[in-house]
C-alpha positions as CSV (number, residue, x, y, z in Angstrom):
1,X,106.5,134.7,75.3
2,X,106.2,136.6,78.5
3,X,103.6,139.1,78.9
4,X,103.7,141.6,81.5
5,X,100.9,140.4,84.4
6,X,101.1,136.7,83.9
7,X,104.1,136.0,85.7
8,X,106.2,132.6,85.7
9,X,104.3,130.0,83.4
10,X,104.7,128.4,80.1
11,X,103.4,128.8,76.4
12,X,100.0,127.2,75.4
13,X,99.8,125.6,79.4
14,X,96.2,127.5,80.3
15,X,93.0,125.5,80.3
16,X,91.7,127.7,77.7
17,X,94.6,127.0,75.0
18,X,94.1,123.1,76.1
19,X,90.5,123.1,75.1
20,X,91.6,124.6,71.5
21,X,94.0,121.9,71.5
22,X,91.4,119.6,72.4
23,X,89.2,120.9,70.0
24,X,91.6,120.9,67.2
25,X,92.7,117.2,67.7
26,X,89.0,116.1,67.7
27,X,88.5,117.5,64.0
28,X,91.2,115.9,62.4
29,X,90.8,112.9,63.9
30,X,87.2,112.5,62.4
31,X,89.2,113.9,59.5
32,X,91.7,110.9,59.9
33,X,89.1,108.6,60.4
34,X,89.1,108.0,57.1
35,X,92.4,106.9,56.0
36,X,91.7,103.2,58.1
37,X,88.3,103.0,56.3
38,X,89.7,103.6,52.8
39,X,92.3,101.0,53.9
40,X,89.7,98.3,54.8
41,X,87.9,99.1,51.5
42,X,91.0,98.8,49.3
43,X,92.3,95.9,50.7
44,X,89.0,94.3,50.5
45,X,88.4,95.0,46.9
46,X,91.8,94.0,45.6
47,X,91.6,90.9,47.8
48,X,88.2,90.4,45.9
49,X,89.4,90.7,42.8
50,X,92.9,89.0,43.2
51,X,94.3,85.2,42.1
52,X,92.2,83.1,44.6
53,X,95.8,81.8,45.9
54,X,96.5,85.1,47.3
55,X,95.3,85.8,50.7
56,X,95.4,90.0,52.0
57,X,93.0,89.8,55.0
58,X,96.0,89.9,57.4
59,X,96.6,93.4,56.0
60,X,93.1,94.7,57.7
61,X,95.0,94.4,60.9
62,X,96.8,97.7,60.0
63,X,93.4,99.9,59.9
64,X,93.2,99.5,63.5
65,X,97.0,99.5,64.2
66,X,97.0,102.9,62.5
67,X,93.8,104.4,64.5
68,X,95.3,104.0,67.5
69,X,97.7,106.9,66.5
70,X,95.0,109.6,67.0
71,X,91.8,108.0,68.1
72,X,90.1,106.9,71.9
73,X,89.2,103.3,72.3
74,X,85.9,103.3,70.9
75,X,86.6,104.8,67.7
76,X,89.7,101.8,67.6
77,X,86.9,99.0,68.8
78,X,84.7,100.3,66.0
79,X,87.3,99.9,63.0
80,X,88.8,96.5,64.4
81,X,84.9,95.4,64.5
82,X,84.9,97.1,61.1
83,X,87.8,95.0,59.5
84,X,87.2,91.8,61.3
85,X,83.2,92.3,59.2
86,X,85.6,92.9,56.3
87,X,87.4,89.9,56.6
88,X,84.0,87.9,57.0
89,X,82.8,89.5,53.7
90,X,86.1,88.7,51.6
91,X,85.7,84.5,53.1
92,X,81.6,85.1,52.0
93,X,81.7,87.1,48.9
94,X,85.1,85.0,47.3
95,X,84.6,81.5,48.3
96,X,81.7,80.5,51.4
97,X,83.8,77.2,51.4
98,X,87.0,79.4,52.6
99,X,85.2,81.1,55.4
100,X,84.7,77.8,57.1
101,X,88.5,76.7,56.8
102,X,90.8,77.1,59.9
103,X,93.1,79.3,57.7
104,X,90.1,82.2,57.4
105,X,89.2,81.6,61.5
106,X,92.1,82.2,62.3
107,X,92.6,85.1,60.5
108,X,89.7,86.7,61.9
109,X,90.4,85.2,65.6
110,X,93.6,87.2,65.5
111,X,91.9,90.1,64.0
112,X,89.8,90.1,66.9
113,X,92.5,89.7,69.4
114,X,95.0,92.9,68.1
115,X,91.5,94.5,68.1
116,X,91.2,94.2,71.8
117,X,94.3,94.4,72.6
118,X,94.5,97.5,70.7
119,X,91.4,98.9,72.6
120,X,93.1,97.9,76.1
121,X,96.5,99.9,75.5
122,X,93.6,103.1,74.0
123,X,92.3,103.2,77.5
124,X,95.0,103.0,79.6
125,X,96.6,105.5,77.7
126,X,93.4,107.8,78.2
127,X,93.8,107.1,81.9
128,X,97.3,108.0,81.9
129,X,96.6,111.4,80.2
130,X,93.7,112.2,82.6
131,X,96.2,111.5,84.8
132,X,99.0,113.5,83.8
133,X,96.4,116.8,82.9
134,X,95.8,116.3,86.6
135,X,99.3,116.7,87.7
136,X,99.5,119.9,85.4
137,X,96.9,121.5,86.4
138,X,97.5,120.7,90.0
139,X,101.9,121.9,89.4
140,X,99.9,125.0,87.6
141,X,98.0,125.7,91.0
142,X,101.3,125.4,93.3
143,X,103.2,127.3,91.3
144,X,100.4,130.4,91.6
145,X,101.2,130.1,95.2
146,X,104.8,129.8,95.4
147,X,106.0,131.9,93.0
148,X,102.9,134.2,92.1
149,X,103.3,137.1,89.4
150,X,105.3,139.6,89.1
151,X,103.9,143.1,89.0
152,X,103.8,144.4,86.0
153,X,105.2,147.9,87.4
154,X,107.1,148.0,91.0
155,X,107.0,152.1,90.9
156,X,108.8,153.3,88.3
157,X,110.2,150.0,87.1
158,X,108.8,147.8,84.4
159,X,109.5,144.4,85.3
160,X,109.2,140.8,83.2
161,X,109.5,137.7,84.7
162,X,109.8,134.2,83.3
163,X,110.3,130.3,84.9
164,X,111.3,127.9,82.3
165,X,110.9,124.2,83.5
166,X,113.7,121.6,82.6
167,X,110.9,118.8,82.9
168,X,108.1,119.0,80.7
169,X,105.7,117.4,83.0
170,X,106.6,119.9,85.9
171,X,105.6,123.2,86.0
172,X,107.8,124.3,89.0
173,X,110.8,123.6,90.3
174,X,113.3,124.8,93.0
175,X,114.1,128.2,91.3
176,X,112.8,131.4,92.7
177,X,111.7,135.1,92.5
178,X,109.6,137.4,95.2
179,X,109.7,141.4,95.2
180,X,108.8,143.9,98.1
181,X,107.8,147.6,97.8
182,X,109.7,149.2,100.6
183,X,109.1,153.3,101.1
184,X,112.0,154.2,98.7
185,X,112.3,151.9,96.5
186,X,112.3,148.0,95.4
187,X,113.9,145.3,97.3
188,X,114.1,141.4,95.5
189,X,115.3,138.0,96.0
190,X,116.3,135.3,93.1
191,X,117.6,132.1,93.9
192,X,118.2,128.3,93.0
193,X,117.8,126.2,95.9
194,X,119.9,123.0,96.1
195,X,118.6,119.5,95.0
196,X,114.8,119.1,93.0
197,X,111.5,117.7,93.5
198,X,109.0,118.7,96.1
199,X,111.6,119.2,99.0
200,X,113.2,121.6,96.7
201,X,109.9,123.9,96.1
202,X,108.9,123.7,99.8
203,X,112.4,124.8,100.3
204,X,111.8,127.5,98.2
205,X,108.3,128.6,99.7
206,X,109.6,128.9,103.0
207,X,112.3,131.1,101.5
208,X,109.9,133.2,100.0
209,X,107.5,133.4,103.3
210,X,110.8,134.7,104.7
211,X,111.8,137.3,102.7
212,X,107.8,138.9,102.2
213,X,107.5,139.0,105.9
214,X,111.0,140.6,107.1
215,X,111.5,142.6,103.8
216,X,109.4,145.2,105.2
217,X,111.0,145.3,108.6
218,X,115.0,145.1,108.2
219,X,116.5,148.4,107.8
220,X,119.4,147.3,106.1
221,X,120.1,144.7,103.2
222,X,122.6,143.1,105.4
223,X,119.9,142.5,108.0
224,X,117.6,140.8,106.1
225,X,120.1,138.6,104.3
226,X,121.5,138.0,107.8
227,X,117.7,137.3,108.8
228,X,117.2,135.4,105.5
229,X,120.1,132.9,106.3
230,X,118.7,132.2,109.9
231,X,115.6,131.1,108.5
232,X,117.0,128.6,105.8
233,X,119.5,127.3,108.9
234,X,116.2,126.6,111.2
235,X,113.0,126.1,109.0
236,X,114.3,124.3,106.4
237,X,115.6,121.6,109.1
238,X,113.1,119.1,110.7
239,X,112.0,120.0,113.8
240,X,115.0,118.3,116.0
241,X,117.4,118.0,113.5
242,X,120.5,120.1,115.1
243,X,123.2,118.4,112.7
244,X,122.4,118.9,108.8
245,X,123.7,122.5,108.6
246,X,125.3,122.6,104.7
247,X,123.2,120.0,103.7
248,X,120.2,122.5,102.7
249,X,121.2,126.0,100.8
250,X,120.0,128.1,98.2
251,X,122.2,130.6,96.7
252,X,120.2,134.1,96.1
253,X,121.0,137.4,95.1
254,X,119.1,140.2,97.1
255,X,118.6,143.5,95.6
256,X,117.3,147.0,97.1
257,X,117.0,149.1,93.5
258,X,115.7,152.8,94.8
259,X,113.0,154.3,93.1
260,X,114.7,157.4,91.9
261,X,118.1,157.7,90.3
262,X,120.7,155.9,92.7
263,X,122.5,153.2,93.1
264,X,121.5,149.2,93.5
265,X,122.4,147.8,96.5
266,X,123.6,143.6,95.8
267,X,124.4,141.0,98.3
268,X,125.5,138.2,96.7
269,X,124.8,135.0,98.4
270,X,126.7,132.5,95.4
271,X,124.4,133.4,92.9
272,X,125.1,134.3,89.3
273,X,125.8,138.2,89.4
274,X,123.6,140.5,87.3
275,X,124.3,141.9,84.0
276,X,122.7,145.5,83.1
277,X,122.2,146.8,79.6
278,X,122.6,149.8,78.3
279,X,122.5,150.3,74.2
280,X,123.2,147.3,73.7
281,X,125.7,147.0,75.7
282,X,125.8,144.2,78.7
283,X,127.9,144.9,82.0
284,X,128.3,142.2,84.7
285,X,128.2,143.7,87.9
286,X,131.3,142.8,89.9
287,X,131.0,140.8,93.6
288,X,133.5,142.8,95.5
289,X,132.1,140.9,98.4
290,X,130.6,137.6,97.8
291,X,128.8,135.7,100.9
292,X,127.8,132.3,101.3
293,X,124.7,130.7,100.3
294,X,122.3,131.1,102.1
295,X,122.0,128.3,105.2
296,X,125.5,128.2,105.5
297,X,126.1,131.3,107.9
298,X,125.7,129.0,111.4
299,X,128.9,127.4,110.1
300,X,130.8,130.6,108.4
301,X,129.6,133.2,110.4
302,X,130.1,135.7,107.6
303,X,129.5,139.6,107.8
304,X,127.5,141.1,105.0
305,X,128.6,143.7,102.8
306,X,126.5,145.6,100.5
307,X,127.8,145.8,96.9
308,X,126.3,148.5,94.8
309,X,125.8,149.6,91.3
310,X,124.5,152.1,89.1
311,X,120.9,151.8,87.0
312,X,121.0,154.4,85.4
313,X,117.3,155.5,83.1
314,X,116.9,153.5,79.7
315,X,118.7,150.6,81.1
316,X,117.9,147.2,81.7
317,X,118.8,144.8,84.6
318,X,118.9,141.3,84.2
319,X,119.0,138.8,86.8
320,X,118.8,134.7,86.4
321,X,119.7,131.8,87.8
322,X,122.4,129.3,86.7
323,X,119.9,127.2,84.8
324,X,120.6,130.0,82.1
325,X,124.5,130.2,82.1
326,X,124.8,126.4,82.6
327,X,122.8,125.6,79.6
328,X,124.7,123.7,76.9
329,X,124.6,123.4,73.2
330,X,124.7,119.8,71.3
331,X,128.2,119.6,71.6
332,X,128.2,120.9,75.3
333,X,129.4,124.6,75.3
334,X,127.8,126.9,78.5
335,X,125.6,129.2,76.7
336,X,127.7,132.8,76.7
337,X,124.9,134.9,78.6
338,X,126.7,138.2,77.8
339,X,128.1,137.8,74.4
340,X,124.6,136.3,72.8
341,X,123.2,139.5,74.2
342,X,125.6,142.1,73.3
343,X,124.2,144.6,70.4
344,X,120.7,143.7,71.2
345,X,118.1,147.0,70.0
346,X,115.8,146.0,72.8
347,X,114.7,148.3,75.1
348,X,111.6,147.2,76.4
349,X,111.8,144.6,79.3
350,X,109.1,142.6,77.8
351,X,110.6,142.6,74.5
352,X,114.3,141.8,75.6
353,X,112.9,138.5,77.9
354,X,110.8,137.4,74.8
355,X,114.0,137.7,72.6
356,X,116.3,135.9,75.4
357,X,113.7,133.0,76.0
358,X,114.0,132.5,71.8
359,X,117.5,132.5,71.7
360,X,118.0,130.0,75.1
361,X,116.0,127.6,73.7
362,X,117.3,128.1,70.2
363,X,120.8,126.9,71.8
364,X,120.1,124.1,73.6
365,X,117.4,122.7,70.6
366,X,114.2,123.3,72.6
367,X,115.1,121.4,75.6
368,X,116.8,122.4,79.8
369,X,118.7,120.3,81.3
370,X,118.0,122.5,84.5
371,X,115.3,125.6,85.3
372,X,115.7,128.8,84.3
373,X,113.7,131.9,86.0
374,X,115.1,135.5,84.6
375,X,113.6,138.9,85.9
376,X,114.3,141.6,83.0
377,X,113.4,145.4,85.3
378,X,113.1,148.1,83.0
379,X,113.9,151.8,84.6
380,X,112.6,154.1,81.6
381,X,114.6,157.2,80.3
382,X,112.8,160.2,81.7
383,X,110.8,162.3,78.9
384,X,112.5,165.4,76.8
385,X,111.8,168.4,78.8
């Protein structure tokens, strides 16, 4: 699903595959159109033709019953108005006597009534989907900002990014990725900040601010973890609040990968560790030295150390927050993140991510009970000589 360029977003969500939707809904529902209006006809002919003790003009209340299914309010006022004409032509055509009787008005009284009510419950369904496109498009627009995309190429990495949303209504959440080109090499940040909802993505964006602006600046990884924790302790705190340390964190893993051959450099603020590839072949990277979450270092006072790791050419790293490892089957197992992946042919980060996202969602049958973001970077085999 993840194509290199459009960063964090979900299948079929642009305004441009919601107008073919659009467009696709409005032909078969002229196409459907016609099932209540064969319906009307049928159960006006048989009524016609039947014993003159048997009554169907209460069926004609299922034509507009069924139209709500995939028609607006006028096209549902038009076939209720439409049967409710029938039912007058069955009392005329049959017996005139019968139209008059209270039987046949209150037949078509109650026709009427469905009718409207049928239109009522069209419209403010209309409203609510106007409603909820809004809130899309608007979740669409915050998530640009907050968690914009990923480059397509950080050097001499390839690099595929994907945010998978546990709600379907909401397009971000409190997961989150950022990257920074330093002189030598790449340095990034993935996290999972604690709790949901808005607080949690403005938890996250000031996360983010933090790490773009001091990325640059800190010499070391341990500084600008160490800086990084500072800034969840104060910003994320309102302005006065000196006594809800712990109760805001994020755990985050914070990578410097060097642009040649080298090793990665990992501090590991709680995070899920990441798992590198190599033929098929997936290696979690060990936390010889794990840290806090982030926020938590005003009451820990921890000192960073720097893990590292090898990445070697024609491997792939994979980092991801817990929404993937805590994601459970129907009958509740964790999906197992390193065995699904193990003999794998993918080399290509684009292809790999694509082939995870399938196989996540093929385990938990098509629905998260928490976000997911996963970063696949790519460092290509160098050319034969």
């Amino acid at each position: 699903m993840s194509q290199r360029g459009e960063g964090p977003r979900r299948e079929g969500r642009g305004w441009a595959g919601r107008g073919r939707g659009r467009e696709g809904r409005g032909g078969r529902s002229r196409l459907l159109i016609a099932v209540p209006v064969l319906w009307i006809v049928a159960v006006s002919l048989i009524d016609l033709l039947a014993p003159a003790d048997i009554h169907l003009g209460p069926l004609l209340v299922a034509a507009p019953a069924v139209t709500v299914s995939f028609a607006g309010p006028r096209t549902v006022g038009l076939i209720a108005a439409l049967a409710a004409l029938a039912q007058t032509a069955i009392g005329l055509v049959g017996d005139p006597d019968e139209l008059l009787s209270t039987n046949h008005q209150a037949q078509a009284v109650s026709l009427l009534l469905v009718g409207a009510m049928l239109v009522i419950f069209c419209v403010l369904r209309e409203r609510r989907a106007k409603e909820l496109a809004q809130v899309r498009y608007v979740s669409e627009a915050a998530q640009r900002v907050v968690l914009p995309p990923l480059p397509t190429r950080l050097g001499p990495l390839r690099v595929a990014s994907l945010y998978l949303a546990a709600e379907a209504e909401a397009q971000i959440g409190g997961d989150l990725y950022a990257v920074a080109r330093t002189a030598t090499g790449t340095r990034l940040i993935v996290g999972d900040v604690r709790g949901k909802g808005m607080t949690a993505v403005n938890d996250a964006a000031l996360l983010l601010g933090a790490f773009r602006v001091a990325a640059h600046r800190r010499s070391t990884l341990g500084e600008l973890v160490s800086y990084l924790d500072r800034s969840v302790c104060w910003d994320l705190m309102e302005p006065g609040e000196t006594s809800r340390y712990g109760e805001t964190f994020i755990t985050a893993t914070v990578l410097d990968i060097p642009d040649r051959d080298g090793r990665v450099e990992m501090v590991a603020c709680g995070h899920p560790p990441p798992v590198v590839l190599r033929d098929g072949r997936p290696t979690t990277m060990d936390v010889r030295h794990p840290a806090p979450p982030l926020g938590l270092g005003e009451l820990v006072h921890p000192r960073y150390h720097v893990d590292s790791f090898p990445f070697e050419p024609g491997s792939l790293l994979l980092l991801y927050t817990d929404g993937v490892t805590e994601a459970r089957d129907a009958g509740g197992t964790f999906y197992p993140l390193a065995e699904r992946v193990t003999g794998w042919p993918e080399r290509d980060a684009d292809a790999f991510l694509g082939r995870l996202r399938r196989d996540l969602m093929h385990w938990v049958g098509g629905q998260l009970g928490d976000d997911a973001a996963m970063i696949v970077i790519e460092r290509p085999a160098a050319p034969p000589a």
